[in-house]
C-alpha positions as CSV (number, residue, x, y, z in Angstrom):
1,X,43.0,91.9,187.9
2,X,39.9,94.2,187.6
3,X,37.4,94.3,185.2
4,X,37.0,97.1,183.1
5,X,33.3,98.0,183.0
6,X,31.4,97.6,179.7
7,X,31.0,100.4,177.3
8,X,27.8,102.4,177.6
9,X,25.7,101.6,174.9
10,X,25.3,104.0,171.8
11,X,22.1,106.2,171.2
12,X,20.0,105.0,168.2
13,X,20.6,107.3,164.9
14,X,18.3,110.2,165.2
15,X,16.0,110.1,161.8
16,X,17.0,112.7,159.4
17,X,14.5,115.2,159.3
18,X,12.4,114.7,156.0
19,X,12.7,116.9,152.6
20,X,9.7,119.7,152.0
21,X,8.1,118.8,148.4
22,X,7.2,121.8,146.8
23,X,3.5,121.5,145.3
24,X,3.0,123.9,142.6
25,X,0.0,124.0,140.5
26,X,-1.2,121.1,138.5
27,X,-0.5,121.8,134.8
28,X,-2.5,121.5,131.7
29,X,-3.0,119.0,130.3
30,X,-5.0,117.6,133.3
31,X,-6.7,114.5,131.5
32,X,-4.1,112.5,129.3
33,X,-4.5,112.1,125.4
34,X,-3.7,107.7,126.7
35,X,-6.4,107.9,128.9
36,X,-8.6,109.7,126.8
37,X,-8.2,106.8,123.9
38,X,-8.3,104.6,126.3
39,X,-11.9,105.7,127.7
40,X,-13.2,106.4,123.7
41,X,-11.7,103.0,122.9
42,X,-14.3,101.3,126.1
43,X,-17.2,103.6,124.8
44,X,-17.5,101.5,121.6
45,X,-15.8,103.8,119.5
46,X,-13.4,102.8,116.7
47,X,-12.5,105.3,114.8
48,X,-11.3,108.9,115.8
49,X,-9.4,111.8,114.9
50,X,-7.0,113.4,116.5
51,X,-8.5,116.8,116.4
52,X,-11.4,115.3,118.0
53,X,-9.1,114.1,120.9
54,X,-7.5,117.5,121.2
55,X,-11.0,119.2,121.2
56,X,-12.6,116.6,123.6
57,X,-9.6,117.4,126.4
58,X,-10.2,120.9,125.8
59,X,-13.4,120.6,126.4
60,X,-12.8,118.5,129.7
61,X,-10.5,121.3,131.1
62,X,-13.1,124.2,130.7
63,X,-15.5,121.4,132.5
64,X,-13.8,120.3,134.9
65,X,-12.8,123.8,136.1
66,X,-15.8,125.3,136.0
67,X,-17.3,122.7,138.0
68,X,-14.6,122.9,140.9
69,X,-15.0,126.7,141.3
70,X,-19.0,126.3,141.7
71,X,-18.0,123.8,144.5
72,X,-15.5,125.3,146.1
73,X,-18.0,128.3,146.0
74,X,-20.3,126.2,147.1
75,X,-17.8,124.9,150.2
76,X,-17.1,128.6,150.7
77,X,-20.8,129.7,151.7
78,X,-21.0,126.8,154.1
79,X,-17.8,128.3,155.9
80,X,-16.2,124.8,155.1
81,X,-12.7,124.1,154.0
82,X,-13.4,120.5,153.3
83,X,-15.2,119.7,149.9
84,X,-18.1,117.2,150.7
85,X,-19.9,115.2,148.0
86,X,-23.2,117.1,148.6
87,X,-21.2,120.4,148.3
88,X,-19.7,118.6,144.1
89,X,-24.0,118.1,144.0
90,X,-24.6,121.6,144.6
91,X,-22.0,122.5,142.3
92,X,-23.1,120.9,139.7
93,X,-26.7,122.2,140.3
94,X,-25.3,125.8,140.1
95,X,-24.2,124.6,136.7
96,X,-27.6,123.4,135.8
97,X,-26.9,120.5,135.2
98,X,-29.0,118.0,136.8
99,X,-29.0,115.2,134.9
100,X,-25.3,114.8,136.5
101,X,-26.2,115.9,140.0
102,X,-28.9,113.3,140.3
103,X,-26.8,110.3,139.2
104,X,-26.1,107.4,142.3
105,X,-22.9,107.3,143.3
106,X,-21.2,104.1,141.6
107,X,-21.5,100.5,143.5
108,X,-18.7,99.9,145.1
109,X,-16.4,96.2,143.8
């Protein structure tokens, strides 16, 4: 009797092609009311109000913003698209504020 020849092996499963996120804009609030205790709590503080928390994180957002469009303007004159450390620096020295811009960078653990 002849032999019947073995099957031909089976491809391998093509990988199914991967789902697009969509990455809208990052929405307010940007710093938590949690982490905000949580950072008020380590600073020593007891007591707070809740105003203060609310006013604190407003604060932060006004901050925080204006300090990322002085660097990215600061990125933009360098005809750069990445954001360097020195370009945050210069940012923050638009801002006038040096006290900031002439802090270390933190030791690294």
């Amino acid at each position: 009797m002849p032999k019947t020849p073995p099957p031909p092996p089976t491809p391998p499963p093509t990988p199914k092609p991967r789902k697009k996120t969509k990455r809208g804009k990052i929405q307010p609030p940007f710093v938590s009311e949690p982490s905000l205790r949580e950072i008020i709590k380590k600073s020593g503080i007891r007591r707070f109000h809740k105003h203060s928390i609310e006013k604190l994180k407003n604060y932060l957002e006004v901050f925080t913003k204006e300090v990322i469009l002085a660097t990215v303007k600061s990125t933009k004159e360098r005809k750069r698209k990445t954001i360097t450390e020195e370009d945050l620096l210069n940012g923050l020295k638009k801002l006038e504020l040096r006290t900031a811009a002439n802090l270390t960078p933190a030791p690294k653990i």
